[in-house]
C-alpha positions as CSV (number, residue, x, y, z in Angstrom):
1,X,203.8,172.2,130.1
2,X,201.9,175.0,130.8
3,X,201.1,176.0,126.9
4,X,199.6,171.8,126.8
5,X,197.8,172.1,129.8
6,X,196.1,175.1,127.9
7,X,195.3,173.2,124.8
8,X,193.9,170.4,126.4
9,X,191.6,172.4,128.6
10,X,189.8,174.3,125.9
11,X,190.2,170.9,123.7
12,X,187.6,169.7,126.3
13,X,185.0,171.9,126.5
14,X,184.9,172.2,122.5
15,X,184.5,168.2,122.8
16,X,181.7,168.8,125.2
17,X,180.1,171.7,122.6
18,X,180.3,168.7,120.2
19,X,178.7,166.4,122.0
20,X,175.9,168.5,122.7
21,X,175.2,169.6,119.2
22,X,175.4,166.1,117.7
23,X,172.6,165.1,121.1
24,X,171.1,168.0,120.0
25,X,170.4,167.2,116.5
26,X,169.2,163.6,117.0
27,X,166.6,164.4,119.1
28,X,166.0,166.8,116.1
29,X,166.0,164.1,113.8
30,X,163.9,161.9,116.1
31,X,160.9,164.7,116.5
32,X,161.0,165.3,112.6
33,X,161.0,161.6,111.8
34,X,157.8,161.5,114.1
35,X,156.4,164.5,113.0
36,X,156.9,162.7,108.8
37,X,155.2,159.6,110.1
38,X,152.6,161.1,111.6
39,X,151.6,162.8,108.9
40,X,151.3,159.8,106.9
41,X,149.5,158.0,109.2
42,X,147.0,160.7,109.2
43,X,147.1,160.8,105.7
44,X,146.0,156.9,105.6
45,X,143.3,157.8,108.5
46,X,141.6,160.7,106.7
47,X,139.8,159.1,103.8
48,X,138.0,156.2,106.2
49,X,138.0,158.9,109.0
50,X,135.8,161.6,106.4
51,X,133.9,158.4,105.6
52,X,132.6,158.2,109.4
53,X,132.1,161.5,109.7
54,X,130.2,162.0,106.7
55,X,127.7,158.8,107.0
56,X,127.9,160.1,110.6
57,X,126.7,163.8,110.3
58,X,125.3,163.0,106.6
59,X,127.4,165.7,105.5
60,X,128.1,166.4,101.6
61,X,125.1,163.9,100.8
62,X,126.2,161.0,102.6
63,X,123.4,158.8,104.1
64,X,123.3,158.3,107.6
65,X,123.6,155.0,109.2
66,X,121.5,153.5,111.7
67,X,121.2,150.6,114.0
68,X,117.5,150.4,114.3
69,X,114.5,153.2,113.4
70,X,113.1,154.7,116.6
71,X,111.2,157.9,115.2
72,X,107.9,158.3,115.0
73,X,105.8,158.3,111.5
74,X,104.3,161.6,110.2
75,X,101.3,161.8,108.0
76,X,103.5,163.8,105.8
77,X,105.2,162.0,102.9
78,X,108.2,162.5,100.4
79,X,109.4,160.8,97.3
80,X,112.1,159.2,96.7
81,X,113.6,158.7,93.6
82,X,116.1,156.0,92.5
83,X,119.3,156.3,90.9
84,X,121.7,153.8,89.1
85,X,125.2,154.3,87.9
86,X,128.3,151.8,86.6
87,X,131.8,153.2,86.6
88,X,133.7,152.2,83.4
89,X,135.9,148.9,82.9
90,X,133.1,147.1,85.2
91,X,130.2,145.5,82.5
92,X,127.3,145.2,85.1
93,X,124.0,145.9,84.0
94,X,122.8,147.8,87.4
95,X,119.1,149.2,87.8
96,X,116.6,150.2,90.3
97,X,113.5,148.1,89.8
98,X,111.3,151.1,90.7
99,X,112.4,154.3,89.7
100,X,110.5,156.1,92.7
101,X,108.9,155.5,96.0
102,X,106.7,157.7,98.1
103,X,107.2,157.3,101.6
104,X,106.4,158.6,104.7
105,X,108.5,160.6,106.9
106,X,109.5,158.2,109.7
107,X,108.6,155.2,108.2
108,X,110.9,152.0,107.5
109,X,111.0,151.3,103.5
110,X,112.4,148.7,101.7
111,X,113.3,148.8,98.2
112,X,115.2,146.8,95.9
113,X,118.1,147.6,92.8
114,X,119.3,144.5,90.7
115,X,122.8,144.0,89.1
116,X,123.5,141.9,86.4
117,X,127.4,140.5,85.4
118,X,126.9,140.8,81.8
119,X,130.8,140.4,81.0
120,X,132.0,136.8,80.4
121,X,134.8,137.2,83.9
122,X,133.8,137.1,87.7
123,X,133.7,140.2,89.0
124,X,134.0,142.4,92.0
125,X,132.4,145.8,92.5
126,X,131.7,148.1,95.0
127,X,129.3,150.9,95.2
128,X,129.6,154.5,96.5
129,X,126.2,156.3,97.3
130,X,124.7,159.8,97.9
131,X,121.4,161.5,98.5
132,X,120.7,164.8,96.5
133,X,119.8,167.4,97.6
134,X,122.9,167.5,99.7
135,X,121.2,168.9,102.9
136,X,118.8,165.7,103.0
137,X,121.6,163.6,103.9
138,X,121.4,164.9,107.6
139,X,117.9,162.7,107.7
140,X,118.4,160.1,104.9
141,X,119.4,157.1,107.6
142,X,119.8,153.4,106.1
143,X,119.5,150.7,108.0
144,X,120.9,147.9,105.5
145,X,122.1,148.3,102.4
146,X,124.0,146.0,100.0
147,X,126.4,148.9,100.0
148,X,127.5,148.3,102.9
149,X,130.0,145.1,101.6
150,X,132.0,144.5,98.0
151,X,129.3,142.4,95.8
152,X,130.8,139.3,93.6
153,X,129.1,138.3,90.3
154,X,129.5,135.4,88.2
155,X,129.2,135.9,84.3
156,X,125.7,136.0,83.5
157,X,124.6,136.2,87.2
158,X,121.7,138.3,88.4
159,X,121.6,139.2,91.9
160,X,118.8,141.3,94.0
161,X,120.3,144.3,96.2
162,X,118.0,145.5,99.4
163,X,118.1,148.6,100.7
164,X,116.3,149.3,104.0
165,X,116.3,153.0,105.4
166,X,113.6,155.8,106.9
167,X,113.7,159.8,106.1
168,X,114.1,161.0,109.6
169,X,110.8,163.4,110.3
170,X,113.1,166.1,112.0
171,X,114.2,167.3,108.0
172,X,110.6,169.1,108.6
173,X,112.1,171.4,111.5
174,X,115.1,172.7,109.3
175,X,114.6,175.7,107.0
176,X,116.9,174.0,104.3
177,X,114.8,170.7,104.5
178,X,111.1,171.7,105.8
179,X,109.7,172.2,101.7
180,X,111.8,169.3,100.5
181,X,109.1,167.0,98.2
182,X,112.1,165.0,96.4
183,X,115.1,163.1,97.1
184,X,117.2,161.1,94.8
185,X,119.2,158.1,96.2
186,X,122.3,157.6,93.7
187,X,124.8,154.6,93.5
188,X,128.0,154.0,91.3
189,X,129.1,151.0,91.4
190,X,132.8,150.2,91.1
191,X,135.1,147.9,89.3
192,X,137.0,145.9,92.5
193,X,139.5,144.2,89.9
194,X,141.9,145.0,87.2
195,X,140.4,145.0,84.0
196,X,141.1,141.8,81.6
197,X,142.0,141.0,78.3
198,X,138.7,141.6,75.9
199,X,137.0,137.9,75.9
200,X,135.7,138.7,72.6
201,X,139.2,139.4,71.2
202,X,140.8,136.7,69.3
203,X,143.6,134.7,71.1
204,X,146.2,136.4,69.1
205,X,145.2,139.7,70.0
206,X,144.9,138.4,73.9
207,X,148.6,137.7,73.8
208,X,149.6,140.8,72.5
209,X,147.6,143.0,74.9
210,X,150.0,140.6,77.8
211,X,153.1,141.7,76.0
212,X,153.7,138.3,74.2
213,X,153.9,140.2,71.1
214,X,151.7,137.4,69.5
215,X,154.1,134.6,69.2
216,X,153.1,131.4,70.4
């Protein structure tokens, strides 16, 4: 009696050292499935959250955006230049249609690019955008911009593409900025869909680029 009695006391506070180490570990695996998710969720968050910041601070070259243009206009003016870019796999024809502009610091200036959807397929594309030198973006501020949403284009279609923005007069009261004569506005605009089969292509040769091996 005595030798079970034994037995089943230290049986129960190893069960109890059991208990607690399997409690032990799922709150373990609860924090580190937390932690994982987190970090993914951040992961999602940082491009659109670097987006903010940047068109926010105009860091890296990123334009700044703005509501409405409250500054005052200086006598002092700047150029700025326009520039156009198409990534591959989108055929847009895509052009400012001036290549500069002198403006005055402070004032509101709108100016125009066109895009053309020379490719025989309807098309999406979105554009990216910077201002060079990278220190101007602190003070380039657009107001509107057709940036600001995906453009669609019919085959053949020619659209016109505002943009509305104002050099902010403070660039003249920062050392890296105050002898800045030039700024060039860049886009590149980006293909939105898949790629498709080359129109000019024979049918033959459409079906084999789907895999149909050119039976039919």
């Amino acid at each position: 009696m005595s030798d079970s009695t034994g037995h089943n006391g230290n049986a129960k506070p190893a069960k109890a050292v059991a208990d607690a180490l399997t409690g032990r570990h799922r709150r373990v695996a609860v924090i580190l499935s937390t932690v994982v998710f987190s970090m993914v969720a951040a992961a999602y968050a940082a491009v659109p959250l670097y987006r903010i910041f940047c068109q926010t601070t105009g860091y890296g070259g990123t334009p700044k955006i703005a509501a409405t243009n409250d500054v005052k206009v200086l006598d002092r003016t700047i150029e700025v230049r326009l520039d156009a870019n198409v990534a591959p796999n989108l055929p847009w024809d895509f052009k400012p249609k001036q290549n500069t502009v002198t403006v005055q610091l402070g004032e509101t200036v709108l100016v125009h690019y066109q895009a053309t959807n020379v490719g025989q397929t309807t098309l999406r594309g979105t554009a990216s955008y910077n201002v060079s030198p990278d220190a101007a973006g602190a003070y380039f501020n657009k107001i509107a911009c057709f940036c600001f949403t995906e453009q669609k284009l019919e085959p053949g279609e020619t659209v016109d593409m505002p943009v509305t923005f104002f050099v902010d007069p403070a660039m003249i009261d920062d050392r890296d900025t105050e002898k800045l004569s030039v700024i060039t506005l860049s886009y590149t605009f980006h293909p939105m869909d898949k790629p498709a089969a080359d129109a000019s292509a024979s049918p033959k040769a459409a079906r084999e680029l789907k895999g149909d091996g050119g039976q039919g």
